[in-house]
C-alpha positions as CSV (number, residue, x, y, z in Angstrom):
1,X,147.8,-98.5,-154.0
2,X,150.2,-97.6,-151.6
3,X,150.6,-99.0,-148.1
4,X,151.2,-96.4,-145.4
5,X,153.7,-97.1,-142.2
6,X,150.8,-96.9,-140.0
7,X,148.5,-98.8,-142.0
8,X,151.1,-101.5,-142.0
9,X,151.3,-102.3,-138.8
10,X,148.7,-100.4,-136.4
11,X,146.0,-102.4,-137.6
12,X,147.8,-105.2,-137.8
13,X,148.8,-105.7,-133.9
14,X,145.5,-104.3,-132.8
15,X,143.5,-107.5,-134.8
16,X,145.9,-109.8,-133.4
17,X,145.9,-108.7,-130.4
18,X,142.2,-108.5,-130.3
19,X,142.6,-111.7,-131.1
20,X,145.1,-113.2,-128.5
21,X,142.6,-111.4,-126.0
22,X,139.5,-114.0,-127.2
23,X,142.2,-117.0,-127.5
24,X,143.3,-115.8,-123.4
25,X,139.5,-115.4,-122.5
26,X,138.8,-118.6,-123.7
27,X,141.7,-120.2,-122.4
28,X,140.3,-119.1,-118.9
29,X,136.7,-120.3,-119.6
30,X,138.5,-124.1,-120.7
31,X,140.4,-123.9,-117.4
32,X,137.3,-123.0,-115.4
33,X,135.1,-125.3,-117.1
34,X,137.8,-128.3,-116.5
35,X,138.6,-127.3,-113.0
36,X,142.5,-126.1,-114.2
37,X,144.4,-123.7,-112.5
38,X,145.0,-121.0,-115.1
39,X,148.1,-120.6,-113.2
40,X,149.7,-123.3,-114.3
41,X,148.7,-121.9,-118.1
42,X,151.2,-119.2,-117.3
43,X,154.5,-121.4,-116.9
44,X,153.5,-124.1,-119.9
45,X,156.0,-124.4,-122.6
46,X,155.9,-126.6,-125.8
47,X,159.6,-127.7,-126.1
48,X,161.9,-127.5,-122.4
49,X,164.5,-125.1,-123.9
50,X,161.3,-122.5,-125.1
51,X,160.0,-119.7,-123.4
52,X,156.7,-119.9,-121.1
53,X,153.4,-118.6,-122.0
54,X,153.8,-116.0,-120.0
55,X,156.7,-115.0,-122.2
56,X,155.0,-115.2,-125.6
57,X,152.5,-112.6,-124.1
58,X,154.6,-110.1,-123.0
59,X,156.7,-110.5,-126.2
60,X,153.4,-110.1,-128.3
61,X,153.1,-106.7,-126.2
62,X,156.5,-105.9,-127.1
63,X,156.9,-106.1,-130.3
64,X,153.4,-104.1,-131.0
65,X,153.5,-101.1,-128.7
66,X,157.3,-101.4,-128.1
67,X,157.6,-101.6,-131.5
68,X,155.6,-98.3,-132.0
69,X,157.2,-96.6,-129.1
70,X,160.7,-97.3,-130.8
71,X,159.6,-95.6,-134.5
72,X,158.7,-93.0,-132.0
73,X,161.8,-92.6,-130.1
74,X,164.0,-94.2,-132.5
75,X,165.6,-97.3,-130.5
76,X,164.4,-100.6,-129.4
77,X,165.7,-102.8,-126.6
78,X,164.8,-106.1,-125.0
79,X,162.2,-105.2,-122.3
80,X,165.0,-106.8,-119.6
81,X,163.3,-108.5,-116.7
82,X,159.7,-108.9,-117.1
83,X,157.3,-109.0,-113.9
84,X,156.1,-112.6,-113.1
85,X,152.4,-111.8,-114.6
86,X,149.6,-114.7,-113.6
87,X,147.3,-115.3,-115.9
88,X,144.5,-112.5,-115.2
89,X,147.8,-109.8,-115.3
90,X,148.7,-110.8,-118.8
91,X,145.1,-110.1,-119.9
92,X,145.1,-106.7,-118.8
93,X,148.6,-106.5,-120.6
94,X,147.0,-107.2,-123.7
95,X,144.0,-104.9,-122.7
96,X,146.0,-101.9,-122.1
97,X,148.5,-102.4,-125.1
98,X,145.2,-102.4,-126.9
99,X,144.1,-99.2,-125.5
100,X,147.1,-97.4,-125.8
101,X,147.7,-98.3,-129.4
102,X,144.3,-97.1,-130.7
103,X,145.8,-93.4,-128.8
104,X,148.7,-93.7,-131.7
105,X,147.4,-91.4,-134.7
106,X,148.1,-92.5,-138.3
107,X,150.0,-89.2,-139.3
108,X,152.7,-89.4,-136.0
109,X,153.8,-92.8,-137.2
110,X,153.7,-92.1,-141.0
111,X,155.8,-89.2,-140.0
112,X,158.6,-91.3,-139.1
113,X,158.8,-92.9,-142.6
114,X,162.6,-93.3,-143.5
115,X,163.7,-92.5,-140.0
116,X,166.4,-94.6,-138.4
117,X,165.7,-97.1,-136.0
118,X,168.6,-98.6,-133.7
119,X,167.6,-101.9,-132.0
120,X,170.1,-102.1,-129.2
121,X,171.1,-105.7,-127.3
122,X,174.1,-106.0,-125.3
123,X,177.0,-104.8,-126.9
124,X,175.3,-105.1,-130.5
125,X,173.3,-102.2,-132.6
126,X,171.2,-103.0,-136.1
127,X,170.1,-100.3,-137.7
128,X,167.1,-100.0,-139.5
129,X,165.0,-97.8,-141.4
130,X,161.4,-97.6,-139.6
131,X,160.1,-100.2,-142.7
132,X,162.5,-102.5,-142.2
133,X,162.1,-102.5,-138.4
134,X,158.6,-102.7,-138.5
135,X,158.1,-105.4,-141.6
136,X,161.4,-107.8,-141.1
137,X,161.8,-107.7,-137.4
138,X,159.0,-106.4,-135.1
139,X,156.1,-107.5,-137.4
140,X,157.7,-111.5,-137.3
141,X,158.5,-111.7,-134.2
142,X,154.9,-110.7,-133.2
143,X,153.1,-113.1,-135.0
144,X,155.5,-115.2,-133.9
145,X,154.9,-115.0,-129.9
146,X,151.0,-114.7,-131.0
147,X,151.2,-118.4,-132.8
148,X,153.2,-119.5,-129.9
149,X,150.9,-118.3,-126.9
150,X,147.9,-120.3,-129.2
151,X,150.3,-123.3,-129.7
152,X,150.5,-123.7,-126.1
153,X,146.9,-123.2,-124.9
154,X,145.9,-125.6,-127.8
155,X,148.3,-127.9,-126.9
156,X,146.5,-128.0,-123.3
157,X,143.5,-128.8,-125.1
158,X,142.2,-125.1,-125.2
159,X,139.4,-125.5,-127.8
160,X,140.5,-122.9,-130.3
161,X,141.0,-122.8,-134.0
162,X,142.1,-120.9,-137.0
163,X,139.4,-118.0,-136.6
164,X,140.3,-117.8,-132.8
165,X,143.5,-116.7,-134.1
166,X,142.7,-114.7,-136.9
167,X,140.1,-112.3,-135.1
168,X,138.1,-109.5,-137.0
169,X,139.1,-109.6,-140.7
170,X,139.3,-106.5,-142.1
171,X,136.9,-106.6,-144.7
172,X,135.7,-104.3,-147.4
173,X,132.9,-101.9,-146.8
């Protein structure tokens, strides 16, 4: 069996990201049902010296359509300053990177199999092939910010668990 480009990563984001879109609406029903100002979701961090939630969002929606918009184009950069999204703006994020990764077609990204990928920060470059981009940098760090977004709505006692984070398995029909 082989594994195409698209097919290793396309899918991927979209059932995490389906996924971090139940863990946010029922993050919202927890704060509502507690009397909690989602707002104050938005700025929680586990650790001082860690990002904010609303970080691990937007970094969830860039390394999934950034990352696909950079095998496109062939370069990647940070996203530099990111708006100040409340809570109800970072589900829409997730919403629209949804929508506008299902628009990406399985043959435009397999066509960029091989092709170089330049992730440019600062003054530094690392090149990749589109694999390696995809499979030992964008893929990571997304699961990465996903885990982290749960962490800290779990951590506010956000009643979630495994299968919130997991989403639709892809299963055989």
């Amino acid at each position: 069996m082989t594994l195409s480009l698209y097919e290793a990563s396309v899918p991927s984001y979209l059932q995490t990201l389906t996924a971090v879109s139940g863990v946010l609406d029922k993050g919202l029903a927890h704060c509502r049902e507690n009397g909690i100002d989602p707002e104050g979701m938005v700025e929680t961090r586990l650790f001082p010296d860690m990002l904010p939630f609303r970080f691990q969002i937007q970094s969830v929606v860039h390394h999934s359509l950034g990352a696909i918009e950079a095998i496109d184009s062939g370069v990647f950069r940070p996203p530099g300053e990111l708006p100040q999204h409340d809570y109800a703006a970072l589900q829409a994020l997730v919403g629209q990177t949804r929508e506008a990764l299902q628009k990406y077609q399985p043959e435009a990204i397999n066509a960029r199999e091989g092709a170089e990928i330049v992730f440019e920060f600062r003054k530094n470059k690392l090149l990749f092939t589109a694999e390696g981009f995809l499979l030992s940098f964008s893929l990571p760090n997304f699961y990465f910010h996903a885990t982290t977004a749960y962490d800290i709505l779990r951590s506010k006692g956000v009643p979630l668990g495994k299968r919130d984070y997991l989403g639709a398995l892809r299963l055989k029909t």
